[in-house]
N, CA, C and O atoms as a Tripos MOL2 file, in Angstrom:
@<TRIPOS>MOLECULE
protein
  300   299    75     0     0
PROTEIN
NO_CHARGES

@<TRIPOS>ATOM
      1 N         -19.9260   -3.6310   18.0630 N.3       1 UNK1
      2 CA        -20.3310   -3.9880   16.7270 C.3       1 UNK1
      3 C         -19.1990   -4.6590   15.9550 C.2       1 UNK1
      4 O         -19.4070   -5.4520   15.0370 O.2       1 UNK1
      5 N         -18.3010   -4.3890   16.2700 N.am      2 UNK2
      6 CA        -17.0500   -5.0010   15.2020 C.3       2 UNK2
      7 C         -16.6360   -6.0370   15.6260 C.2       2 UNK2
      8 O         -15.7440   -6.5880   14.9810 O.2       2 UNK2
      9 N         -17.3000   -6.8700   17.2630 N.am      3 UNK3
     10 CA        -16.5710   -7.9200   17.6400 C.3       3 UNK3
     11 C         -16.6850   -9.0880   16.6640 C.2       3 UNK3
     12 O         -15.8280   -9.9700   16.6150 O.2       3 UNK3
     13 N         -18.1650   -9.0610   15.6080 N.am      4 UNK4
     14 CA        -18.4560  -10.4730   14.8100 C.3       4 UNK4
     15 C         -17.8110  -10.3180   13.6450 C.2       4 UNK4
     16 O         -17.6290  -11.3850   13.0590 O.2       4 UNK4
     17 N         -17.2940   -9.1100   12.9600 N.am      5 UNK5
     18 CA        -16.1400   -8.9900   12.2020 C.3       5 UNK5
     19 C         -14.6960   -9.5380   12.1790 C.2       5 UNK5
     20 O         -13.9550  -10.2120   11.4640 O.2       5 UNK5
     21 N         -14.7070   -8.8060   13.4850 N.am      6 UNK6
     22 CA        -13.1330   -9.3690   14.0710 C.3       6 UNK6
     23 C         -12.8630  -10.8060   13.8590 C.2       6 UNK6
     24 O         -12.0060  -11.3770   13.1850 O.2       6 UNK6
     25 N         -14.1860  -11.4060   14.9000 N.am      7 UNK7
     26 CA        -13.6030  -13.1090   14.7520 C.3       7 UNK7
     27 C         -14.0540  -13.6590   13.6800 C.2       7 UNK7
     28 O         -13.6240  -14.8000   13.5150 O.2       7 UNK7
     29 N         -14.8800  -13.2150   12.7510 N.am      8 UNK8
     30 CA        -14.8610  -13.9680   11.2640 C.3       8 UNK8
     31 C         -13.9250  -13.9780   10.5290 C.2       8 UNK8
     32 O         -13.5730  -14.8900    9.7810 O.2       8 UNK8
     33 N         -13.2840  -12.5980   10.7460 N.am      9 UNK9
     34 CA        -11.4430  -12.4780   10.1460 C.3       9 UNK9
     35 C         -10.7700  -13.5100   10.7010 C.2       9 UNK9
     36 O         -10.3710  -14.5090   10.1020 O.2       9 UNK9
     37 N         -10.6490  -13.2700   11.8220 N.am     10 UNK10
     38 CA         -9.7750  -14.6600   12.7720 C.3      10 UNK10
     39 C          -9.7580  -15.8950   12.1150 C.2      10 UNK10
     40 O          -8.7310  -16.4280   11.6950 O.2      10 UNK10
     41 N         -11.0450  -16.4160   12.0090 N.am     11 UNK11
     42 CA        -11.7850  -17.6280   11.5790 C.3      11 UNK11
     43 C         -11.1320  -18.1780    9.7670 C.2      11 UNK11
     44 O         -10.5670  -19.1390    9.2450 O.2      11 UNK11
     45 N         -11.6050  -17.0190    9.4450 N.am     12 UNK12
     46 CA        -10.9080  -16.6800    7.8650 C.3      12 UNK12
     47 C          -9.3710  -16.8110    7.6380 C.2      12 UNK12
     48 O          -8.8640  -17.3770    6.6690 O.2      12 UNK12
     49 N          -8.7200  -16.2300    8.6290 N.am     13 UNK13
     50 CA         -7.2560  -16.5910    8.2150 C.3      13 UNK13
     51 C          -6.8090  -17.6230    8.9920 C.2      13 UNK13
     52 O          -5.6250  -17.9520    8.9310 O.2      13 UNK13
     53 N          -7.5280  -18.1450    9.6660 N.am     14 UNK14
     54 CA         -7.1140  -19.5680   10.1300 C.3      14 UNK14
     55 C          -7.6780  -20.8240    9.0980 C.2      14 UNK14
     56 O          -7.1730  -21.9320    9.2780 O.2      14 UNK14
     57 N          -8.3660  -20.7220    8.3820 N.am     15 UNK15
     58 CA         -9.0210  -21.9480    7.0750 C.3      15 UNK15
     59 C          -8.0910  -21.1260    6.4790 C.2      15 UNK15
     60 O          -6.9980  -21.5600    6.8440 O.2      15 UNK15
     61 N          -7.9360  -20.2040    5.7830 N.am     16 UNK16
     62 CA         -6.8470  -19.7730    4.6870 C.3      16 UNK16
     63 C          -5.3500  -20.4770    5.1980 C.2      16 UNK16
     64 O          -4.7550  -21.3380    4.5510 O.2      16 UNK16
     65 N          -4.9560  -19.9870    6.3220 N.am     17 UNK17
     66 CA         -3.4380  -20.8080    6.8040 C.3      17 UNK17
     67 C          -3.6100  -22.2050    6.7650 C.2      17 UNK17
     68 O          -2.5230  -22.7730    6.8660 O.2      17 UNK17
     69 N          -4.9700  -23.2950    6.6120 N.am     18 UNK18
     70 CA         -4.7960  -24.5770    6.7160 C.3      18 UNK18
     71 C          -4.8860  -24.7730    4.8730 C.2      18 UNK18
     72 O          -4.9710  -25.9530    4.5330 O.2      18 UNK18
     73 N          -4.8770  -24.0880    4.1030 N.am     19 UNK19
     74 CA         -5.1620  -24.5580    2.4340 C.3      19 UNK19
     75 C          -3.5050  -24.7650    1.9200 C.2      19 UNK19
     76 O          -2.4440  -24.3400    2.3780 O.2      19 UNK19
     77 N          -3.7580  -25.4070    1.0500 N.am     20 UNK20
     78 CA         -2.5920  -26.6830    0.8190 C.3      20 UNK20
     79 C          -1.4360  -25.1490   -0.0560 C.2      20 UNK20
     80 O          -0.2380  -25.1000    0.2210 O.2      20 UNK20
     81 N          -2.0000  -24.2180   -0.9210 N.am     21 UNK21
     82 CA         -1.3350  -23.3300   -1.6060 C.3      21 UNK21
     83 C          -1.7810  -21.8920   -1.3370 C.2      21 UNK21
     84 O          -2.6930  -21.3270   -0.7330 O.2      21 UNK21
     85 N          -0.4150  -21.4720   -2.2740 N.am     22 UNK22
     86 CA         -0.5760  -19.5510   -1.3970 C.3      22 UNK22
     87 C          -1.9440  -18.9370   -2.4120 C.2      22 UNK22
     88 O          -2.3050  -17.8020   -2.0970 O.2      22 UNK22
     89 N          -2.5350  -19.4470   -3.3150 N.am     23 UNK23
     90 CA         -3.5170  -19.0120   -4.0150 C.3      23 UNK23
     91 C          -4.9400  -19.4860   -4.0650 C.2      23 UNK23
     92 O          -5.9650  -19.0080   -4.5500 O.2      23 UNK23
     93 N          -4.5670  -20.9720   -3.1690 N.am     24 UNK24
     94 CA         -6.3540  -21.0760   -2.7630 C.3      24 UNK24
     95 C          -6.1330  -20.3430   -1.3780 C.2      24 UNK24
     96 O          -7.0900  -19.6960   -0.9520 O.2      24 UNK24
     97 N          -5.1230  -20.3730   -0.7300 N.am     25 UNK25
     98 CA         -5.3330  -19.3380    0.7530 C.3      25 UNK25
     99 C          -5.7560  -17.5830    0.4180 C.2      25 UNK25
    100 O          -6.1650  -16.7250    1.2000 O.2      25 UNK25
    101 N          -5.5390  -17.5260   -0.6750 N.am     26 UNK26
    102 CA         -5.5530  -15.9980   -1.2470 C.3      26 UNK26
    103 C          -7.2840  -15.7830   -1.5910 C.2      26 UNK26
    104 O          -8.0950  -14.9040   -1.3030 O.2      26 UNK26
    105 N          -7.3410  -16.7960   -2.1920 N.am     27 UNK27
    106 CA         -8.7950  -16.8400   -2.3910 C.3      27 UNK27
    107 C          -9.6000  -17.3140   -1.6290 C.2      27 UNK27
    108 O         -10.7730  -17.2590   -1.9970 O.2      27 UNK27
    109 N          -9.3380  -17.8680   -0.4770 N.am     28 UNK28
    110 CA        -10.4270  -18.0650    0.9380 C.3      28 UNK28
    111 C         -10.2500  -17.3190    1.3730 C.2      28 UNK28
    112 O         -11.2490  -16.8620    1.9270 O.2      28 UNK28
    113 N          -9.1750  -16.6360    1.5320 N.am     29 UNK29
    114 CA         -9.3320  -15.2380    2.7530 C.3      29 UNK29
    115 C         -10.8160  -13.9020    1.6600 C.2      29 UNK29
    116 O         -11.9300  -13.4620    1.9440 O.2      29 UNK29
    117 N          -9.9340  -13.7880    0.5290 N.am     30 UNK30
    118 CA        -10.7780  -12.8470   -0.6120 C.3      30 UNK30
    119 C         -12.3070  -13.0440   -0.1430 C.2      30 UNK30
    120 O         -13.0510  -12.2370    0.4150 O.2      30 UNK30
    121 N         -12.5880  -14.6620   -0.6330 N.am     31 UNK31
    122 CA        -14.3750  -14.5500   -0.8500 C.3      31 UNK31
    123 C         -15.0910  -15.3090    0.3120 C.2      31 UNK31
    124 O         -16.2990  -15.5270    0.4030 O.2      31 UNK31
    125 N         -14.0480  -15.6870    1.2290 N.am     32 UNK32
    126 CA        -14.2810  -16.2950    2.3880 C.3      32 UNK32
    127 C         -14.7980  -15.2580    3.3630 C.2      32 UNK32
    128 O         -15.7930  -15.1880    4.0850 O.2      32 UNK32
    129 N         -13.6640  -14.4110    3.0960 N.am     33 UNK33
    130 CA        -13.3690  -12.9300    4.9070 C.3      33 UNK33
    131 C         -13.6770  -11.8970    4.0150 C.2      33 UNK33
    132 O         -14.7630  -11.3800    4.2790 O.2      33 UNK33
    133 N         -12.9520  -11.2940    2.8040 N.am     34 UNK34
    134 CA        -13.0770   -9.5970    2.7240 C.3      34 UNK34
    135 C         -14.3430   -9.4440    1.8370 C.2      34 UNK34
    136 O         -14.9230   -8.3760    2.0360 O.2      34 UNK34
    137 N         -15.0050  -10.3800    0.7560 N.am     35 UNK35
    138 CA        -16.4300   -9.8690    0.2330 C.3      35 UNK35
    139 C         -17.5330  -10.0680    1.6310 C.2      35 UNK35
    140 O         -17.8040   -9.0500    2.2690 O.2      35 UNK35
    141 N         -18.0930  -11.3010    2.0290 N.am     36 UNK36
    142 CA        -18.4740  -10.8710    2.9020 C.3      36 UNK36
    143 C         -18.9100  -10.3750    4.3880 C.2      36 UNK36
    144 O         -19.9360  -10.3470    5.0670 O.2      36 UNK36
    145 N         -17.4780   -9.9810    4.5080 N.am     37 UNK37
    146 CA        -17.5700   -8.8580    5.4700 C.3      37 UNK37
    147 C         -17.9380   -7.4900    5.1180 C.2      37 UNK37
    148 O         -18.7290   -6.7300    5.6770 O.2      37 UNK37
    149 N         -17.0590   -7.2900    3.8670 N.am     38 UNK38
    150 CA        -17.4970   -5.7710    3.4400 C.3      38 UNK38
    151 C         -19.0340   -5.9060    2.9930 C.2      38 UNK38
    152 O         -19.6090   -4.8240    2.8730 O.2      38 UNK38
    153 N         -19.7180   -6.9430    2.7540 N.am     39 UNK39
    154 CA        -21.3280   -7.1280    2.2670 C.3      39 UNK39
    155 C         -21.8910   -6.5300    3.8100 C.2      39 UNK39
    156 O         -22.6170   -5.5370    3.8120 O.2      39 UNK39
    157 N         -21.5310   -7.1580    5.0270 N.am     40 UNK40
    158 CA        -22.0960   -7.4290    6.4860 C.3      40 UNK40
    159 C         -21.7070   -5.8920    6.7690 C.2      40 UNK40
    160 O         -22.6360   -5.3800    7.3940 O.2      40 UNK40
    161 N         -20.8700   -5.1520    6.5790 N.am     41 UNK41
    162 CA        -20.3630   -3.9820    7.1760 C.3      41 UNK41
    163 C         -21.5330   -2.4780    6.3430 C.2      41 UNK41
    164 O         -22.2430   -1.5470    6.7240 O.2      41 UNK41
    165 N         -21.0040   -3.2010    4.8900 N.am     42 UNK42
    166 CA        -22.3260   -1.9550    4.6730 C.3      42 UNK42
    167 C         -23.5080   -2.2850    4.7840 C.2      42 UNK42
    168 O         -24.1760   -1.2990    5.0970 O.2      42 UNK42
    169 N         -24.1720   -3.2910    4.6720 N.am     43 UNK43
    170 CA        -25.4390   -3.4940    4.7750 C.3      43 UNK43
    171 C         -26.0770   -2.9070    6.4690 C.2      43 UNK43
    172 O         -27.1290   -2.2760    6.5730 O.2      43 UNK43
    173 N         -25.2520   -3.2530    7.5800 N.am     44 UNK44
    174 CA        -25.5240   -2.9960    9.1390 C.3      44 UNK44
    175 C         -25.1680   -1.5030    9.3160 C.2      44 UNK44
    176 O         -25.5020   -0.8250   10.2870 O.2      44 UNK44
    177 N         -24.4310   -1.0640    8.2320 N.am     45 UNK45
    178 CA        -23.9060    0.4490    8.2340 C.3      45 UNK45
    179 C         -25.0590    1.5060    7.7850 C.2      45 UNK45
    180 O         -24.9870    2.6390    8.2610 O.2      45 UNK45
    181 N         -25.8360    1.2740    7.1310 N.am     46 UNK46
    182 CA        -27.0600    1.8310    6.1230 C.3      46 UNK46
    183 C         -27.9280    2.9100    7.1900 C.2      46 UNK46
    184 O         -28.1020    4.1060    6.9560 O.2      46 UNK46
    185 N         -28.4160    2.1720    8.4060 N.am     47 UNK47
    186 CA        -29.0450    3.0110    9.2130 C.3      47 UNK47
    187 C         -28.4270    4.3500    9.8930 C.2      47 UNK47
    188 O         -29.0050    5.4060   10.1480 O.2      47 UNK47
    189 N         -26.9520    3.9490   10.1260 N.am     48 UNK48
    190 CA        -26.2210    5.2010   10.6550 C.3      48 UNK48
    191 C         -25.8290    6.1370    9.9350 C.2      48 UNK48
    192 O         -25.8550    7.3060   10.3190 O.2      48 UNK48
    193 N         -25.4030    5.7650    8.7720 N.am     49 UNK49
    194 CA        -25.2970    6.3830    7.3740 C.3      49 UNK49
    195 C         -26.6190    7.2020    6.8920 C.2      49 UNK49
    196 O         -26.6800    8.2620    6.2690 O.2      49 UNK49
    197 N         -27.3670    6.5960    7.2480 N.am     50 UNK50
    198 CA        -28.8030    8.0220    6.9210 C.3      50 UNK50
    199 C         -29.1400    8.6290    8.6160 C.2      50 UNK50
    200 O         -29.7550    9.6840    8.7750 O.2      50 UNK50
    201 N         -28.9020    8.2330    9.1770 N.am     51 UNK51
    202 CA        -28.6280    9.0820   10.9140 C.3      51 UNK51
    203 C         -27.8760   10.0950    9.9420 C.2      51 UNK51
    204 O         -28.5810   10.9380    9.3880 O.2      51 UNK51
    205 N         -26.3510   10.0890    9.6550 N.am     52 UNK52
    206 CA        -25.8260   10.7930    9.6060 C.3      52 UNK52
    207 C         -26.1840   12.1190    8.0960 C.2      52 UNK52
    208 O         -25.9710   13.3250    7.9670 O.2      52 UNK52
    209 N         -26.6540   11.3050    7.4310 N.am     53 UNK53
    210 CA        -27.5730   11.9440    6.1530 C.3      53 UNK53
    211 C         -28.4930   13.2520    7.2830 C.2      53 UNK53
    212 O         -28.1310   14.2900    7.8370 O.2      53 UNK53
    213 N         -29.3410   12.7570    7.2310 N.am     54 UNK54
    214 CA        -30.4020   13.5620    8.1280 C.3      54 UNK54
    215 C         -30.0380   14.7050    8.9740 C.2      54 UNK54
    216 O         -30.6600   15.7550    9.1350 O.2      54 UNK54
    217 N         -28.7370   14.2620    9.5750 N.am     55 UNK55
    218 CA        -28.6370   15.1860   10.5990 C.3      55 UNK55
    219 C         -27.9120   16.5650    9.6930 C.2      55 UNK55
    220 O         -28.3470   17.7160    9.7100 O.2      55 UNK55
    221 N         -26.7310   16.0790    8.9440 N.am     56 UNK56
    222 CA        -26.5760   16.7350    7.4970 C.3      56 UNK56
    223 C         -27.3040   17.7730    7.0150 C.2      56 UNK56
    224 O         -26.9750   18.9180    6.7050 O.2      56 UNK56
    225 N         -28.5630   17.0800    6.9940 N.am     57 UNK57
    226 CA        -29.3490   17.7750    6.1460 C.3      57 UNK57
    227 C         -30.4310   19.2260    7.1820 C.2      57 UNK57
    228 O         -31.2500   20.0460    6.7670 O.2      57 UNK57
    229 N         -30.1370   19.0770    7.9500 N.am     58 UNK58
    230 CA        -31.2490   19.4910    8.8210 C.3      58 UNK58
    231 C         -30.1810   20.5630    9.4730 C.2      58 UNK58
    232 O         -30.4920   21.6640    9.9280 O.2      58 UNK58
    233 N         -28.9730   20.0550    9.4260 N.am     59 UNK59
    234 CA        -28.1120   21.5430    9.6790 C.3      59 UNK59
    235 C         -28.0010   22.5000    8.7580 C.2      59 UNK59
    236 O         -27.7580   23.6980    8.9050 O.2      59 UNK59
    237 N         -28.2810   21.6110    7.3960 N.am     60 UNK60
    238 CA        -28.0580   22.6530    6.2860 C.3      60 UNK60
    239 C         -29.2670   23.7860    6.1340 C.2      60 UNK60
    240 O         -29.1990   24.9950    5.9150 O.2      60 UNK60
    241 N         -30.3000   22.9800    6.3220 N.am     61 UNK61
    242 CA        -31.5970   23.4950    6.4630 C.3      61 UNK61
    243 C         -31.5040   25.0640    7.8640 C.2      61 UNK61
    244 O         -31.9510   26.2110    7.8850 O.2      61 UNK61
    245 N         -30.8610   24.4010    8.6040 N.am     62 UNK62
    246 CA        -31.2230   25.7160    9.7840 C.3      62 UNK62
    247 C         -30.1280   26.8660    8.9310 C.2      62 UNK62
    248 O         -30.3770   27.9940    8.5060 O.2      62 UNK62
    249 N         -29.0440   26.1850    8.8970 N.am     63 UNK63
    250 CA        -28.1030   27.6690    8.2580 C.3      63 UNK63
    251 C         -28.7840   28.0900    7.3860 C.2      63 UNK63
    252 O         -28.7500   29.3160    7.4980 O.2      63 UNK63
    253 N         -29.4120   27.8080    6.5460 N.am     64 UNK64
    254 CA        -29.9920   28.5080    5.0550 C.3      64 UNK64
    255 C         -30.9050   29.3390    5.7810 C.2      64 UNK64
    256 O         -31.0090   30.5090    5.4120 O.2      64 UNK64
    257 N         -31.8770   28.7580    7.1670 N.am     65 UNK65
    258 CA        -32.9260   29.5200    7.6230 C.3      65 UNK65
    259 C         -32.2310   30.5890    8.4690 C.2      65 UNK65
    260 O         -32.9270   31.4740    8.9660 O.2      65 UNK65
    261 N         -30.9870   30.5730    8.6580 N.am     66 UNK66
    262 CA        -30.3600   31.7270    9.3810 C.3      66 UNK66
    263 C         -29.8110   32.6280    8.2930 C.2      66 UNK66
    264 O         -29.6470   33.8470    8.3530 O.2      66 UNK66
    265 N         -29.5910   31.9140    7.4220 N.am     67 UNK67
    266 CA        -29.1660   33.0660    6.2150 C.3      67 UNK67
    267 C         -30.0900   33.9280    5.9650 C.2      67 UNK67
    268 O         -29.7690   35.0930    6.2000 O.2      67 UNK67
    269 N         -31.4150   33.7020    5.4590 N.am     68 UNK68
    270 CA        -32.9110   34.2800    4.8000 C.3      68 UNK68
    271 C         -32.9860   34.9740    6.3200 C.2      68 UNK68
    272 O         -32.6990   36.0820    5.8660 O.2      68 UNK68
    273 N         -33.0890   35.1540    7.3010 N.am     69 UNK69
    274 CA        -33.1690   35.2380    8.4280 C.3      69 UNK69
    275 C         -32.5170   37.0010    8.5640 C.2      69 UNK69
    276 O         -33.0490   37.9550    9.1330 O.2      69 UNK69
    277 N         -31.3100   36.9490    7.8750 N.am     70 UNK70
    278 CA        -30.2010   37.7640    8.6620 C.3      70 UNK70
    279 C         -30.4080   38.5850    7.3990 C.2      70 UNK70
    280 O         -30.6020   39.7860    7.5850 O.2      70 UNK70
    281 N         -30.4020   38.1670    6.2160 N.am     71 UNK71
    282 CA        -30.7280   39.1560    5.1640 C.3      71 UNK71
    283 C         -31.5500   40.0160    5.1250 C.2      71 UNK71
    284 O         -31.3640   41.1780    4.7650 O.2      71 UNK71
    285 N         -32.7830   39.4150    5.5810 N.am     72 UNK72
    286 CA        -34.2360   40.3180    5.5040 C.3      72 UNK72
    287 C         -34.2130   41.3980    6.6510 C.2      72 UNK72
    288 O         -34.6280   42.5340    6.4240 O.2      72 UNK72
    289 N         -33.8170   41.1030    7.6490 N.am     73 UNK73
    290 CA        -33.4930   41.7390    8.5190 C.3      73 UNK73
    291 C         -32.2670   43.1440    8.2600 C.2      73 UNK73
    292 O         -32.1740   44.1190    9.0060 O.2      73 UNK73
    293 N         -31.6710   42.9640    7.3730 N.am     74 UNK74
    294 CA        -30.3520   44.0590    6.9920 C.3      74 UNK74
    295 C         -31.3460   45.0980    6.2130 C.2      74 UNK74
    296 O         -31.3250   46.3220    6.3450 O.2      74 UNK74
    297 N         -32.1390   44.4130    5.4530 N.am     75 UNK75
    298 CA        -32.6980   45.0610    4.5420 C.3      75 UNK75
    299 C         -33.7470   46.1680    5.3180 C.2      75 UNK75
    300 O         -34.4320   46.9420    4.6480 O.2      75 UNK75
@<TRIPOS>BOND
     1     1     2 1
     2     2     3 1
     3     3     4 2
     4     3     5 am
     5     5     6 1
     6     6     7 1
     7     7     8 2
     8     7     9 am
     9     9    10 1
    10    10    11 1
    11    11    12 2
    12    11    13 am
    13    13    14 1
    14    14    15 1
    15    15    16 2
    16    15    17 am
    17    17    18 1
    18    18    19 1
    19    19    20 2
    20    19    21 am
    21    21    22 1
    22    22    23 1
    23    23    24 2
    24    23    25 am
    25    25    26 1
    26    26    27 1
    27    27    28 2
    28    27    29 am
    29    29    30 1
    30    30    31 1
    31    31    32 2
    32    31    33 am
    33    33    34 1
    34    34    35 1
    35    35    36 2
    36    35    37 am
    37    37    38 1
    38    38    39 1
    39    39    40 2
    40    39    41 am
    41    41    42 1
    42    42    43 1
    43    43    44 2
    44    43    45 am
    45    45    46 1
    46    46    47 1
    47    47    48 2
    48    47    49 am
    49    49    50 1
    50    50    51 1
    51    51    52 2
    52    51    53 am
    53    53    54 1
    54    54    55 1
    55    55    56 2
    56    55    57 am
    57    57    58 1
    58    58    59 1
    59    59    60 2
    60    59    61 am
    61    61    62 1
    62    62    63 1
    63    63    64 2
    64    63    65 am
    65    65    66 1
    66    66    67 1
    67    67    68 2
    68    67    69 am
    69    69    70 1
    70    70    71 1
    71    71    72 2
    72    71    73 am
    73    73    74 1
    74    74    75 1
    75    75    76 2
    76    75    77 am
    77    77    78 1
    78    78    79 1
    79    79    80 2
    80    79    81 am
    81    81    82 1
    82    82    83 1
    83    83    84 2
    84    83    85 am
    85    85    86 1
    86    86    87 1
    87    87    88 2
    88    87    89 am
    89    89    90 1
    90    90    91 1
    91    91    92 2
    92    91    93 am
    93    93    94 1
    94    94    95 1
    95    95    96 2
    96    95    97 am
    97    97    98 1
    98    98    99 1
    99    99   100 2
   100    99   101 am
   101   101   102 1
   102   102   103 1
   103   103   104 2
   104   103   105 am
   105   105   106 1
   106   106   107 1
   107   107   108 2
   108   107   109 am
   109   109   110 1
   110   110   111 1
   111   111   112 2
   112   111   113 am
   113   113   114 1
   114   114   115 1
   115   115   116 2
   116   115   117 am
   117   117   118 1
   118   118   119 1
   119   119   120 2
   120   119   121 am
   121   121   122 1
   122   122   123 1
   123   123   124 2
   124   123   125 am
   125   125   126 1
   126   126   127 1
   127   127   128 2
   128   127   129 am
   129   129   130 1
   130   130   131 1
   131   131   132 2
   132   131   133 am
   133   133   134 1
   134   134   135 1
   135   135   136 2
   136   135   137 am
   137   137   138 1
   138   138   139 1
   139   139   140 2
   140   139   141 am
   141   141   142 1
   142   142   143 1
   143   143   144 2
   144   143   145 am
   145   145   146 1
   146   146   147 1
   147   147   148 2
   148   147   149 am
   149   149   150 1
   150   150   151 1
   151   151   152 2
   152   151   153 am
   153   153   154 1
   154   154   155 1
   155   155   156 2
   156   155   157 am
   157   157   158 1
   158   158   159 1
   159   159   160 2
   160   159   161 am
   161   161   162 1
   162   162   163 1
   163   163   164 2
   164   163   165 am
   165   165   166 1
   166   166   167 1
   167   167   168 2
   168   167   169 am
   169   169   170 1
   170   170   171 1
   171   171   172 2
   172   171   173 am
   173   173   174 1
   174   174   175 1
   175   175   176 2
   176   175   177 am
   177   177   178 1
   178   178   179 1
   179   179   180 2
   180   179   181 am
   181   181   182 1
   182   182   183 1
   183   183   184 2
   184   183   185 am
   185   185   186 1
   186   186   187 1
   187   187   188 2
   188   187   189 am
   189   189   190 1
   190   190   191 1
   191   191   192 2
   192   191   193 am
   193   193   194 1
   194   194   195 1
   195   195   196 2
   196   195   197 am
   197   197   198 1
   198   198   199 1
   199   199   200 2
   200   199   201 am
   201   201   202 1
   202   202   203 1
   203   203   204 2
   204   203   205 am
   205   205   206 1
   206   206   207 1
   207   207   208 2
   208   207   209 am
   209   209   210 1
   210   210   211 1
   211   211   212 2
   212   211   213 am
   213   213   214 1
   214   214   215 1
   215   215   216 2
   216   215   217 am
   217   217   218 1
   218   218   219 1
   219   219   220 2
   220   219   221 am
   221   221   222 1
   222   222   223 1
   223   223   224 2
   224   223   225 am
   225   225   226 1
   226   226   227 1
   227   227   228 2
   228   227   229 am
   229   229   230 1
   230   230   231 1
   231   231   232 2
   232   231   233 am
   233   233   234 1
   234   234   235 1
   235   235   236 2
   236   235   237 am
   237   237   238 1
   238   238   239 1
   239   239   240 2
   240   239   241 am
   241   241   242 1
   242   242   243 1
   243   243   244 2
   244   243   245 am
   245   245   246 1
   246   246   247 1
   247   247   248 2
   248   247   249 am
   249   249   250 1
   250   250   251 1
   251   251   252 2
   252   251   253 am
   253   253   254 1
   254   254   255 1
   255   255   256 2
   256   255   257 am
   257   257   258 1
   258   258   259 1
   259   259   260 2
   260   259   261 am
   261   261   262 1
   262   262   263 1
   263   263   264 2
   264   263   265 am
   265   265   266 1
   266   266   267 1
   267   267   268 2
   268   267   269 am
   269   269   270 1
   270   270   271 1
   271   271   272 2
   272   271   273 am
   273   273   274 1
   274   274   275 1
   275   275   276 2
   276   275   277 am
   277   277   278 1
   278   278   279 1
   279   279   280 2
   280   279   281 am
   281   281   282 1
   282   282   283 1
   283   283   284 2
   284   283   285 am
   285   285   286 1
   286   286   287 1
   287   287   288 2
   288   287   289 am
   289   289   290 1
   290   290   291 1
   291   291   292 2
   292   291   293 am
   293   293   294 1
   294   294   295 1
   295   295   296 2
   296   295   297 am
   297   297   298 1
   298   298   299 1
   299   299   300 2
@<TRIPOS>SUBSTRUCTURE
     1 UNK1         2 RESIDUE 1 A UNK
     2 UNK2         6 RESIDUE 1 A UNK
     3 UNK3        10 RESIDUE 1 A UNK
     4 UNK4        14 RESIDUE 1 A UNK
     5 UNK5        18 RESIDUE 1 A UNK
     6 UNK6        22 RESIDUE 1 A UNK
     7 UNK7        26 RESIDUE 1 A UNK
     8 UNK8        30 RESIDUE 1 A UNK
     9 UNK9        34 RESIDUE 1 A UNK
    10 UNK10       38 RESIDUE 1 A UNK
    11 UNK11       42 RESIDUE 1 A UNK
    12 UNK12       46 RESIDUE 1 A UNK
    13 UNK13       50 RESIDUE 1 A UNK
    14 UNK14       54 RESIDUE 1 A UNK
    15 UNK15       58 RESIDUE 1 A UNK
    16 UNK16       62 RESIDUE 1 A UNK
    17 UNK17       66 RESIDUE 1 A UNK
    18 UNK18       70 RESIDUE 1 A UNK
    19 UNK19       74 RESIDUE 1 A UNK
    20 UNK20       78 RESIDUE 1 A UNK
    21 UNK21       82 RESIDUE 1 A UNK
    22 UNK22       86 RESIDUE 1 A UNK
    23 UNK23       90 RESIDUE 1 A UNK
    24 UNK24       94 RESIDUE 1 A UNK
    25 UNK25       98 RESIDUE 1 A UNK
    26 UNK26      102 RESIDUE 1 A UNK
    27 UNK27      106 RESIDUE 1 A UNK
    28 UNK28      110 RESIDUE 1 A UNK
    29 UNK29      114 RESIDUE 1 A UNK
    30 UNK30      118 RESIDUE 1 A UNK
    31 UNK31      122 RESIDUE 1 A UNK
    32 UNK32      126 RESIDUE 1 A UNK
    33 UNK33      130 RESIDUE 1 A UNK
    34 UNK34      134 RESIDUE 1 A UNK
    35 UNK35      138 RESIDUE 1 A UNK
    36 UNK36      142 RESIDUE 1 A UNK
    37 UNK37      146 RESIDUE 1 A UNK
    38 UNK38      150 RESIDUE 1 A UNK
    39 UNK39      154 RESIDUE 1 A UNK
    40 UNK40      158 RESIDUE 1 A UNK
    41 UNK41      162 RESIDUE 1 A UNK
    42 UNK42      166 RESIDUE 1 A UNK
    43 UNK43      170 RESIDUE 1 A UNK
    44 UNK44      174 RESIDUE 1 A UNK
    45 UNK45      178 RESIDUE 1 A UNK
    46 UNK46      182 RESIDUE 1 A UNK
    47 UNK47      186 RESIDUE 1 A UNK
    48 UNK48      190 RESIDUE 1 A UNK
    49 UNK49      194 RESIDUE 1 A UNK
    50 UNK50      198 RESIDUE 1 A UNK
    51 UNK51      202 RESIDUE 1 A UNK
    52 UNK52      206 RESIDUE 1 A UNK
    53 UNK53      210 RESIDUE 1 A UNK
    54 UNK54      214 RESIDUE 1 A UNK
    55 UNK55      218 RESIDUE 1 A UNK
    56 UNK56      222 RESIDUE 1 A UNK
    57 UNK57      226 RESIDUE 1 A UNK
    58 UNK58      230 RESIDUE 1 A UNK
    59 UNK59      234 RESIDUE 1 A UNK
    60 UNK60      238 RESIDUE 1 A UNK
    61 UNK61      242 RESIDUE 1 A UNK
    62 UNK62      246 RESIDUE 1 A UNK
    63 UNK63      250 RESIDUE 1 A UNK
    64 UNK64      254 RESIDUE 1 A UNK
    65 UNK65      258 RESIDUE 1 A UNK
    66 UNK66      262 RESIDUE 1 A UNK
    67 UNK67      266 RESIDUE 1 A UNK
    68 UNK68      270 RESIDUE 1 A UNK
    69 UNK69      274 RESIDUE 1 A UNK
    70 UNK70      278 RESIDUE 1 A UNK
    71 UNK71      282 RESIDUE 1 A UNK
    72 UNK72      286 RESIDUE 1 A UNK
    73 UNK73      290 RESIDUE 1 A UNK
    74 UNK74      294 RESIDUE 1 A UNK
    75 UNK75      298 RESIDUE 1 A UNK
């Protein structure tokens, strides 16, 4: 997954190293490479990020059901 990242960076600081000054190179790398990549990274990130939500949640869910579980049982 990170290989089309990688070489868009590549890509990015190679047009930034060909700009005539250190502040349009500053600003092609900026809105050229780091907005969107970080746009491409969370947007492709979203599905694993609720994978990881879910699974989260569903552990929390069993401990609570082992809690109610272990209480009633003492009692």
């Amino acid at each position: 997954m990170y290989l089309v990242p990688i070489a868009w960076l590549y890509v990015v600081i190679l047009v930034a190293a060909a700009e005539d000054t250190i502040v349009a190179a500053v600003l092609t790398f900026v809105f050229w490479g780091l907005a969107p990549l970080a746009l491409f990274l969370w947007l492709f990130g979203t599905p694993a990020r609720r994978r990881r939500r879910l699974v989260r949640e569903a552990e929390q869910e069993a401990l609570d059901r082992n809690d109610r579980a272990e209480t009633g049982a003492d009692q």
